[in-house]
C-alpha positions in Angstrom: 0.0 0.0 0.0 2.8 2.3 -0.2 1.8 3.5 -3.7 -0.9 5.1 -1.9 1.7 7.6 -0.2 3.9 7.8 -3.0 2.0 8.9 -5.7 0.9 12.2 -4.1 4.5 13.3 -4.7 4.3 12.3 -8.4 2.2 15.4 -10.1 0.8 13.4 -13.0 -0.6 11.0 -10.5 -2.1 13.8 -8.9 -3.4 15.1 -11.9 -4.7 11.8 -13.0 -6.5 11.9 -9.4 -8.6 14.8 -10.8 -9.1 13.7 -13.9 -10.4 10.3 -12.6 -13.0 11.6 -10.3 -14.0 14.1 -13.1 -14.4 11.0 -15.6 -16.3 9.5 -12.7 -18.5 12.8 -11.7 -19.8 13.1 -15.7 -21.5 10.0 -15.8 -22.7 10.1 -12.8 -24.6 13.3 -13.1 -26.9 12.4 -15.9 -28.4 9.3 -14.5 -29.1 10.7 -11.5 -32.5 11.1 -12.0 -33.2 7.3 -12.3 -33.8 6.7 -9.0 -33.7 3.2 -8.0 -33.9 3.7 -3.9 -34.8 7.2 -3.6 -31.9 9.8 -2.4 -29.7 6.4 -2.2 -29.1 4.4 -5.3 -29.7 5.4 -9.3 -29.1 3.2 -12.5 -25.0 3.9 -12.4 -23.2 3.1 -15.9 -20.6 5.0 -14.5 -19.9 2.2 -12.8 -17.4 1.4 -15.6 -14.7 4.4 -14.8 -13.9 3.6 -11.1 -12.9 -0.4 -12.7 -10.9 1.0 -15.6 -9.2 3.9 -14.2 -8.1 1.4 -11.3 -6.5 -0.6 -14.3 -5.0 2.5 -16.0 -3.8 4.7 -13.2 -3.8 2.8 -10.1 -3.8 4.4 -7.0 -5.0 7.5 -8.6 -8.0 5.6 -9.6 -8.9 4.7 -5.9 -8.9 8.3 -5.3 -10.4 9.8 -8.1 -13.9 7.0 -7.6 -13.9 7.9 -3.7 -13.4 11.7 -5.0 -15.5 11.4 -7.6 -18.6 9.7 -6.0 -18.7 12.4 -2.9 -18.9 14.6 -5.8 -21.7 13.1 -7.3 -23.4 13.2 -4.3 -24.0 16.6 -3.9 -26.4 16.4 -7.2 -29.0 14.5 -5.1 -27.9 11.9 -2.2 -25.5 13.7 -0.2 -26.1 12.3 3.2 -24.4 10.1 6.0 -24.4 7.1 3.5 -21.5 9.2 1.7 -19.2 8.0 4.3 -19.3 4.7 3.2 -19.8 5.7 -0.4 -16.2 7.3 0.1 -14.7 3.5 1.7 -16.7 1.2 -0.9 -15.4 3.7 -4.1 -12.5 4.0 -3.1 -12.1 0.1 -3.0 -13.5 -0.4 -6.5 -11.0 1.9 -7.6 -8.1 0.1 -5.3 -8.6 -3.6 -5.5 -9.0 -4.1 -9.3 -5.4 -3.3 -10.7 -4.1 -5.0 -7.1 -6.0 -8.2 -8.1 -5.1 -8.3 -11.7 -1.3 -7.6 -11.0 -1.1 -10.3 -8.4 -2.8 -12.9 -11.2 -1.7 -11.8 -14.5 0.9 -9.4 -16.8 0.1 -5.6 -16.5 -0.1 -5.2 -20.4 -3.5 -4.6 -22.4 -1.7 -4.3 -25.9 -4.3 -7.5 -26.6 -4.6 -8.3 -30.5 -8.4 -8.5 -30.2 -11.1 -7.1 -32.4 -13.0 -5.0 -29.9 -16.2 -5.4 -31.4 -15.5 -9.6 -30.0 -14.5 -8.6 -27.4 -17.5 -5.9 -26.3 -20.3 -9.2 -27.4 -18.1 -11.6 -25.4 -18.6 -9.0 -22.2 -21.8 -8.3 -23.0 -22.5 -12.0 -22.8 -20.6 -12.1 -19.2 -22.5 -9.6 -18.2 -26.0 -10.6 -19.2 -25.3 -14.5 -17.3 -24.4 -12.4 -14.4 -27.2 -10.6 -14.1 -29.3 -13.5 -15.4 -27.8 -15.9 -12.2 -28.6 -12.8 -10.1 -32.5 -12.5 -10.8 -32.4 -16.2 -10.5 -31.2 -16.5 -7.1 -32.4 -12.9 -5.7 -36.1 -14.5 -6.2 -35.2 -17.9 -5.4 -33.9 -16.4 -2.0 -37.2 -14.4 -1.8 -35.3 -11.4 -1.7 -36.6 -8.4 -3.7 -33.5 -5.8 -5.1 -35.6 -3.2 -3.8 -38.1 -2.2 -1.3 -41.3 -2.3 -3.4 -40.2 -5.5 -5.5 -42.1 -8.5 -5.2 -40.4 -11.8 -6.0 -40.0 -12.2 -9.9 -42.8 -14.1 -11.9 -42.4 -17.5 -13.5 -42.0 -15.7 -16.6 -39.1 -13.9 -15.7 -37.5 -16.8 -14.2 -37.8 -18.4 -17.3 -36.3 -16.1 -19.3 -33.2 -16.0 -17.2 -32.6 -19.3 -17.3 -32.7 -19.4 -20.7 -30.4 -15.9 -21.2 -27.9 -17.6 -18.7 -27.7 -20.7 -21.1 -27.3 -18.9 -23.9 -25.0 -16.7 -22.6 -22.5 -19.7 -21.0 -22.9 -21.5 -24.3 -21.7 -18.1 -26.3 -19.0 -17.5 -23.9 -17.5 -21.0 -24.3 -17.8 -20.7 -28.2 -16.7 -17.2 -28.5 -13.5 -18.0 -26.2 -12.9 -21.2 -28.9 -13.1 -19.3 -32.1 -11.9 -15.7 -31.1 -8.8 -18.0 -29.1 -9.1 -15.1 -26.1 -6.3 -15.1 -23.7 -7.8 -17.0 -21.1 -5.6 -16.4 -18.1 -5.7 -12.5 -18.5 -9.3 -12.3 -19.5 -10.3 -14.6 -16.4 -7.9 -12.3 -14.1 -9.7 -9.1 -15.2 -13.3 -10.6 -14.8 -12.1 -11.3 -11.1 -10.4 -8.2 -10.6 -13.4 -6.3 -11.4 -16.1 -8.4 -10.1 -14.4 -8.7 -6.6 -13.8 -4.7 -6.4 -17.4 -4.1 -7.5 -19.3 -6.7 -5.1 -16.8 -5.2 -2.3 -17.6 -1.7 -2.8 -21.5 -2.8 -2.4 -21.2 -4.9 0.8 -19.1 -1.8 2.2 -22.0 0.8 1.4 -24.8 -1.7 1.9 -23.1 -2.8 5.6 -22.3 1.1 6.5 -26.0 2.1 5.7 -27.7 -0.8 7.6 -25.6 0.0 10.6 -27.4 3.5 10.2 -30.4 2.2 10.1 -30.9 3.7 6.9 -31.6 0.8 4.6 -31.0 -2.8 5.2 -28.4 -4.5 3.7 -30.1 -6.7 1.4 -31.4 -4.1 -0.8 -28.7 -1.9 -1.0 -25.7 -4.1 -0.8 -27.8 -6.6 -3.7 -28.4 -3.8 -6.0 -24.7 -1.7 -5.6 -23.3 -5.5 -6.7 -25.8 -5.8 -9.3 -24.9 -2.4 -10.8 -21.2 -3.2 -10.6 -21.4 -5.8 -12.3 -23.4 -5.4 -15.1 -21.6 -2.2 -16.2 -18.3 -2.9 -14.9 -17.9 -6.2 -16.8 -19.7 -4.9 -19.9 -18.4 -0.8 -20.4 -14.8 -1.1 -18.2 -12.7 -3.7 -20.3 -13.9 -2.0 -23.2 -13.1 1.4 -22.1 -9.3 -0.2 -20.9 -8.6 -1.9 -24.1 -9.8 1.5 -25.9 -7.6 4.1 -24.3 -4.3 1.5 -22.7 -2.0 2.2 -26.8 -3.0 5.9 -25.7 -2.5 6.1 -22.2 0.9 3.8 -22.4 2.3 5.7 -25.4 1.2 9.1 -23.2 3.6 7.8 -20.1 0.3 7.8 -18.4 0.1 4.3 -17.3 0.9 4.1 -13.4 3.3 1.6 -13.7 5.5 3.6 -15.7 4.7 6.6 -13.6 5.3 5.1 -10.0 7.7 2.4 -11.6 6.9 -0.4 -8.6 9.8 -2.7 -7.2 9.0 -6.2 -9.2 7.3 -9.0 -6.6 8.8 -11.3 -4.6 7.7 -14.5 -4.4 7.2 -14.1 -0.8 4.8 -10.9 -2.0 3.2 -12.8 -4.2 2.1 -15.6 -2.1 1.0 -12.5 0.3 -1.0 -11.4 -2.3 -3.0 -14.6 -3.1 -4.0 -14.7 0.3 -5.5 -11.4 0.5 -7.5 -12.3 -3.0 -8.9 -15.0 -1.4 -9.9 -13.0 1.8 -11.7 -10.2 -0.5 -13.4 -13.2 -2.0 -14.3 -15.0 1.4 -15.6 -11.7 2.6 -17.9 -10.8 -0.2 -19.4 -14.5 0.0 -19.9 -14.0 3.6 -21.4 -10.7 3.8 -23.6 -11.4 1.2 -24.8 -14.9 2.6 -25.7 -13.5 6.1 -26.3 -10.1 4.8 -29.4 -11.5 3.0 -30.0 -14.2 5.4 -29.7 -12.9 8.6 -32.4 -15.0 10.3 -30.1 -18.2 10.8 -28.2 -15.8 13.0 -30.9 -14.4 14.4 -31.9 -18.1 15.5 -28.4 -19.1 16.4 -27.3 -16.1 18.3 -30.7 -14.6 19.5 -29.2 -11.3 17.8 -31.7 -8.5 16.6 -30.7 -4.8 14.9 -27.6 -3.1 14.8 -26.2 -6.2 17.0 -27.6 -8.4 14.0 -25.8 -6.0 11.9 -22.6 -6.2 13.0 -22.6 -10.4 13.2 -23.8 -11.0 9.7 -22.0 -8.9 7.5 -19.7 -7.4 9.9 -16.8 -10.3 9.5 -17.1 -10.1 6.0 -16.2 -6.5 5.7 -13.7 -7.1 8.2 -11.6 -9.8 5.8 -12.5 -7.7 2.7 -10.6 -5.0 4.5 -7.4 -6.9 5.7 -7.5 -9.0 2.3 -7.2 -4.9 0.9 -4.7 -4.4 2.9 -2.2 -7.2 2.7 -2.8 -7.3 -1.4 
C-alpha cells in the first residue's frame, strides 16, 4: 500500500486523481435522476470508470472513484451514507489493478477485435445478471423495497439468457482464441472490487439504520457488475495504446519494485480474503435470520454479526494485497 503515499508526490498521479473523479462525476450526473432507492441508489453506468481507471492509473483511480462519487453526491444523495460511499469507491478503484497484478501481466496491448471482445462482455454480463435474478427470487429477496419476488416468466427467461449466454462465452473463447488467463484475471479483478464496494456501502447504511443490507448491498453488486464487466474492459482496451504511449500508465509513472515470491504468495492470500468476505457478507447479509436463530441477535447487534466479518476480511485482504 505504499503507492498510496507515493503517488501524491508524483504530479501526473495527482493530476490523474482529478481527472479520474472528473471522468467519474460526468456519468454520474446524468443518471441521477433514475432513481432506484430514492436519495440512495440510481441506475450507475458510471460504474465502468472507477474499474478502468483502477486498471489505468492505479492508485489514482482509488482516489479519483472515492473523489469522484462524494462529488456526485452533492447532485442528489449527499447524506451520512457518503461515508461509506467514500470506503466502498474508493475500494472499487483500489482492489481491481491489485488483483489483476497479483494474477496476471500488467499489459493490455491484446490483439483483439474490440467489437468480439465488447459481445463476449456483454454475454458475461447478461449471465451475471441472469444468475442474479435467478437466485435474488429464489432467496425471496426483492433488489428493492417495493419489489415482489419475480414471476415465473421472468424466471424463465433468465434461465434461458444464462444458457445462452454460458454457451456463447465457451464458443466465442474457442473461435476468437481469447487469452484466457488474462481475461479470467480481469473478470475477477473487477467483479471482486465491485461486489466489495457494495457490501461496504450496503453494511455502512444498515448499521445507520438507513436501509437494510439486502437491498442496498444486492443492488450496488448488481450495478457493478453489469456495467463494470460490460463498459470497463472495453473502455481499458480502448484508451491502454493511448495512455501507455502518453507515459500515463501508473506503472511507468510510479515504476513499482518487481514481486517477490514471498509478496506474491501474500497477495494470493489477500485475493482469497476479498473473495471469502464478499461471499460472507452477502450470505448473512441477505439471510440474517439463521443468526438471528443461532445467536438470538436482533438490529444493529444483527448488523454487526452477519456482514460485519465479511467486511472485516474484505478489508485486511485490501490491505495485505
Amino acid at each position: 500500500m505504499s503507492e498510496l503515499g507515493k503517488m501524491w508526490s508524483n504530479t501526473r498521479m495527482v493530476v490523474l486523481t482529478s481527472v479520474s473523479a472528473a471522468l467519474y462525476v460526468a456519468l454520474l450526473i446524468p443518471f441521477k435522476f433514475i432513481q432506484i432507492i430514492p436519495s440512495l441508489a440510481e441506475l450507475r453506468p458510471a460504474a465502468a470508470i472507477p474499474a478502468a481507471c483502477s486498471l489505468l492509473f492505479g492508485p489514482a483511480g482509488a482516489f479519483g472513484a472515492a473523489f469522484g462519487n462524494l462529488i456526485g453526491d452533492f447532485f442528489g444523495t449527499l447524506g451520512p451514507g457518503s461515508i461509506p460511499g467514500i470506503i466502498g469507491n474508493f475500494l472499487y478503484g483500489y482492489l481491481p489493478y491489485k488483483i489483476y497484478r497479483a494474477l496476471a501481466q500488467e499489459n493490455f496491448n491484446w490483439k483483439i477485435d474490440l467489437r468480439k471482445w465488447f459481445a463476449l462482455q456483454l454475454a458475461v454480463a447478461l449471465a451475471v445478471s441472469s444468475a442474479f435474478l435467478i437466485a435474488s427470487s429464489l432467496w425471496n429477496r426483492p433488489l428493492t423495497k417495493w419489489q415482489t419476488p419475480f414471476p415465473n416468466s421472468i424466471l424463465l427467461a433468465s434461465a434461458i439468457r444464462l444458457a445462452a449466454c454460458s454457451c456463447a462465452i465457451v464458443v466465442g473463447f474457442r473461435l476468437w482464441k481469447m487469452p484466457l488467463r488474462r481475461w479470467s484475471a480481469l473478470q475477477l479483478a473487477i467483479a471482486l472490487g465491485g461486489c466489495a464496494c457494495g457490501v461496504v456501502i450496503g453494511f455502512g447504511l444498515d448499521l445507520m439504520g438507513i436501509v437494510p443490507f439486502k437491498v442496498l448491498a444486492n443492488w450496488i453488486c448488481f450495478n457493478n457488475l453489469f456495467f463494470g464487466l460490460t463498459l470497463g474492459p472495453l473502455v481499458l482496451l480502448s484508451v491502454f495504446p493511448y495512455i501507455k504511449d502518453s507515459g500515463l500508465f501508473y506503472r511507468d509513472l510510479l515504476q513499482p519494485k518487481q514481486d517477490t515470491s514471498q509478496r506474491k504468495i501474500l497477495s494470493i492470500l489477500g485475493i482469497i480474503l476479498v473473495a471469502a468476505g464478499v461471499l460472507l457478507a452477502l450470505f448473512f447479509g441477505n439471510f440474517p435470520g439463521r443468526l438471528e436463530t443461532l445467536l438470538g441477535l436482533s438490529g444493529k447487534a444483527l448488523s454487526l454479526a452477519g456482514a460485519g466479518p465479511g467486511v472485516i476480511l474484505i478489508i485486511l485482504g485490501a490491505l495485505i494485497i
